[in-house]
C-alpha positions as a Python dict, from the first residue, in 0.01 Angstrom:
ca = {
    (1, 'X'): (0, 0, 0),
    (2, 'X'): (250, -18, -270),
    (3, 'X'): (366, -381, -424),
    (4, 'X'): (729, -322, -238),
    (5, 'X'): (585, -275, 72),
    (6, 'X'): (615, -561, 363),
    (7, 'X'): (278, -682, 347),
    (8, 'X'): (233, -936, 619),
    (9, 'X'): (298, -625, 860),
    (10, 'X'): (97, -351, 692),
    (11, 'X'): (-179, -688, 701),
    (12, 'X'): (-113, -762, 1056),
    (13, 'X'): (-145, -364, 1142),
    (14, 'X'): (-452, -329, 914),
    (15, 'X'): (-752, -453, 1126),
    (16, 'X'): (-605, -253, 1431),
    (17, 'X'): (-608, 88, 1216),
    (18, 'X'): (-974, -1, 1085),
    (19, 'X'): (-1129, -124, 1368),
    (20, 'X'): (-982, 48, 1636),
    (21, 'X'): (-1203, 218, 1901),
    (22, 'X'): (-1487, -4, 1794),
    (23, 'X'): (-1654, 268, 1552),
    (24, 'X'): (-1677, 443, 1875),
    (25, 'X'): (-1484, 809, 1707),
    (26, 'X'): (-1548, 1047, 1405),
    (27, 'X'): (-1299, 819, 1197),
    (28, 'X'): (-1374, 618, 869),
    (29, 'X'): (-1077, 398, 852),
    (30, 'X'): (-1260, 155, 617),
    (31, 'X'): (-1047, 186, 339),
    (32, 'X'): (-677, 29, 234),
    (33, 'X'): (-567, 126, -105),
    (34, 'X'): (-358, -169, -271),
    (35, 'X'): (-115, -107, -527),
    (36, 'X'): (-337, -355, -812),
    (37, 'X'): (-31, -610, -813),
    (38, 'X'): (-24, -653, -485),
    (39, 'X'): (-448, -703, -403),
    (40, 'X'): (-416, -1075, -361),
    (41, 'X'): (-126, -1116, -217),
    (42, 'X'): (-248, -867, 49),
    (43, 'X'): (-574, -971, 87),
    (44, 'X'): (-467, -1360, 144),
    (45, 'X'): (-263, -1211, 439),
    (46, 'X'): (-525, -935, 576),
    (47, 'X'): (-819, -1201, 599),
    (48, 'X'): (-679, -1448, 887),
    (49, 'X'): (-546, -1091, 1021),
    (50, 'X'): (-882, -985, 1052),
    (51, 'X'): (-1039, -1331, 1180),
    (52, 'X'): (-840, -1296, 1444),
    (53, 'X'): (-971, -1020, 1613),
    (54, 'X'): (-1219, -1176, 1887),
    (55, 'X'): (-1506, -960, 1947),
    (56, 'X'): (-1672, -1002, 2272),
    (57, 'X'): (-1652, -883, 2655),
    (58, 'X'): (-1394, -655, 2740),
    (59, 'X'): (-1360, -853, 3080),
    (60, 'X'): (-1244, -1137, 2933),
    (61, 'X'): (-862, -1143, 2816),
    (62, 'X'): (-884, -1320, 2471),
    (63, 'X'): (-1164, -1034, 2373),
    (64, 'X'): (-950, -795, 2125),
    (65, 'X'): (-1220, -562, 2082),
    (66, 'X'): (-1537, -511, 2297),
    (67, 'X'): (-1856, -326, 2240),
}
């Protein structure tokens, strides 16, 4: 992610291209690589970003991700 990029996107997109799938494919999407002057900024967007992402029963319609 370089500095000039639009980081509340790339911070809303983030947890979806980490956590996708549930950690259920041969993927390790666990890393974001954050031009240095950009780490805070980024990371003060990506934490809500993640938050947000309700783990719980698939059945239920606020669940984002299931088991």
């Amino acid at each position: 992610m370089f500095a000039d990029a639009d980081l509340e996107a790339a911070a809303a997109a983030a947890p979806g291209g980490a956590f996708d799938n549930a950690g259920q494919d041969c993927c390790a999407r666990s890393r974001i690589l954050v031009e240095k002057s950009a780490y805070d900024s980024f990371l003060e967007l990506l934490e809500p970003a993640v938050r947000a992402v309700k783990v719980g029963d698939p059945a239920d319609e606020s669940t984002v991700m299931g088991p």
